[in-house]
C-alpha positions in Angstrom: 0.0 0.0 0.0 2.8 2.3 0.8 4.6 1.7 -2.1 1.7 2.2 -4.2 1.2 5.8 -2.5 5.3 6.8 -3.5 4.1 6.0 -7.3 1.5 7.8 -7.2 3.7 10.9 -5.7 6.3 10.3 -8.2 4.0 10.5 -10.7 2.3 13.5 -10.0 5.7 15.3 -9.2 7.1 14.2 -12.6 4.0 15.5 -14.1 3.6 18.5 -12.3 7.4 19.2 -13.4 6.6 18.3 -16.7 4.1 21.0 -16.6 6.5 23.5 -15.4 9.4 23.0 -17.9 7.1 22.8 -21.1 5.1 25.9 -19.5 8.7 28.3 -18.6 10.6 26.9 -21.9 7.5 28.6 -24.1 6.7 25.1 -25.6 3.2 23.6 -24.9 3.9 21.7 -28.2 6.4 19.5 -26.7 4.3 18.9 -23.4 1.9 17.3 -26.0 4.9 15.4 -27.3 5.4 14.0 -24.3 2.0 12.5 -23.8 1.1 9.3 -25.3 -1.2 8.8 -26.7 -2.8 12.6 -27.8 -6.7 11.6 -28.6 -7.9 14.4 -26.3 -5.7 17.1 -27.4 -8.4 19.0 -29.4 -11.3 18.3 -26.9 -8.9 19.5 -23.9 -7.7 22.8 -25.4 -11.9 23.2 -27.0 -12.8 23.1 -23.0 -10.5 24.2 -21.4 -11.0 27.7 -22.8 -14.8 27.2 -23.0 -14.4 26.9 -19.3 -11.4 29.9 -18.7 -9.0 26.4 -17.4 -5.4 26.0 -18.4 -5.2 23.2 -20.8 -1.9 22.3 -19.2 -3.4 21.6 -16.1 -6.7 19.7 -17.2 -4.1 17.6 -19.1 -1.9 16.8 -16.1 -5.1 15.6 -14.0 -6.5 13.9 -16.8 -3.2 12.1 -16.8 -2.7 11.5 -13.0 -6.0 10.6 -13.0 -6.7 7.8 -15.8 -3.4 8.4 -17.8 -5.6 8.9 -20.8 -7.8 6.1 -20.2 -11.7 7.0 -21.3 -12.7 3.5 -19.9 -10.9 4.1 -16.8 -13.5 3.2 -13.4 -12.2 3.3 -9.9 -12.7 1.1 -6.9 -14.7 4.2 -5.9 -16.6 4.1 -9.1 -15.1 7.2 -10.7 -15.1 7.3 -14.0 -13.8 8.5 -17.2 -10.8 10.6 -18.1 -11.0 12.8 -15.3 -12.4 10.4 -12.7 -15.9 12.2 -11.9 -18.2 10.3 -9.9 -21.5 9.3 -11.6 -24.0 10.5 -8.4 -22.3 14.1 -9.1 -23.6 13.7 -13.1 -26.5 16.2 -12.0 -24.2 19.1 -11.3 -22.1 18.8 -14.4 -21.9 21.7 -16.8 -22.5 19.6 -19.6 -24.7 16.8 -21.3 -23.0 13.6 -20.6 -23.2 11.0 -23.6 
């Protein structure tokens, strides 16, 4: 259990200094780059600025949070690329599919 918690640390440290370098060097293109695979690229950037978010950042938790997974469910029952829970689908700001 512990060990799984230092991964997930690492993880989001690596990302969040991912973030940081791509966002001081000027370069979003190669934080992008970096990401494998890029299906959501369009959709995060479209959203992002619909909703006044960096796209960065929506990108980073999207990857901490089902490392670009669209299938991805949680023992908690989160689902989806950003891990929202179903009982919250009320108070979204969009139709779901």
């Amino acid at each position: 259990m512990k060990k799984k918690a230092k991964n997930r640390k690492a993880v989001i440290i690596l990302t969040c200094i991912l973030v940081l370098l791509t966002c001081s060097s000027g370069g979003s293109d190669r934080f992008w780059d970096a990401l494998n695979p890029v299906l959501y690229q369009d959709l995060i950037y479209g959203n992002a600025e619909r909703y006044k978010t960096d796209a960065l950042f929506v990108a980073a938790v999207i990857n901490c949070e089902s490392s670009f997974n669209r299938l991805a469910v949680s023992k908690a029952g989160a689902i989806g690329l950003m891990q929202l829970m179903p009982r919250r689908r009320r108070n979204w700001p969009w139709k779901s599919a």
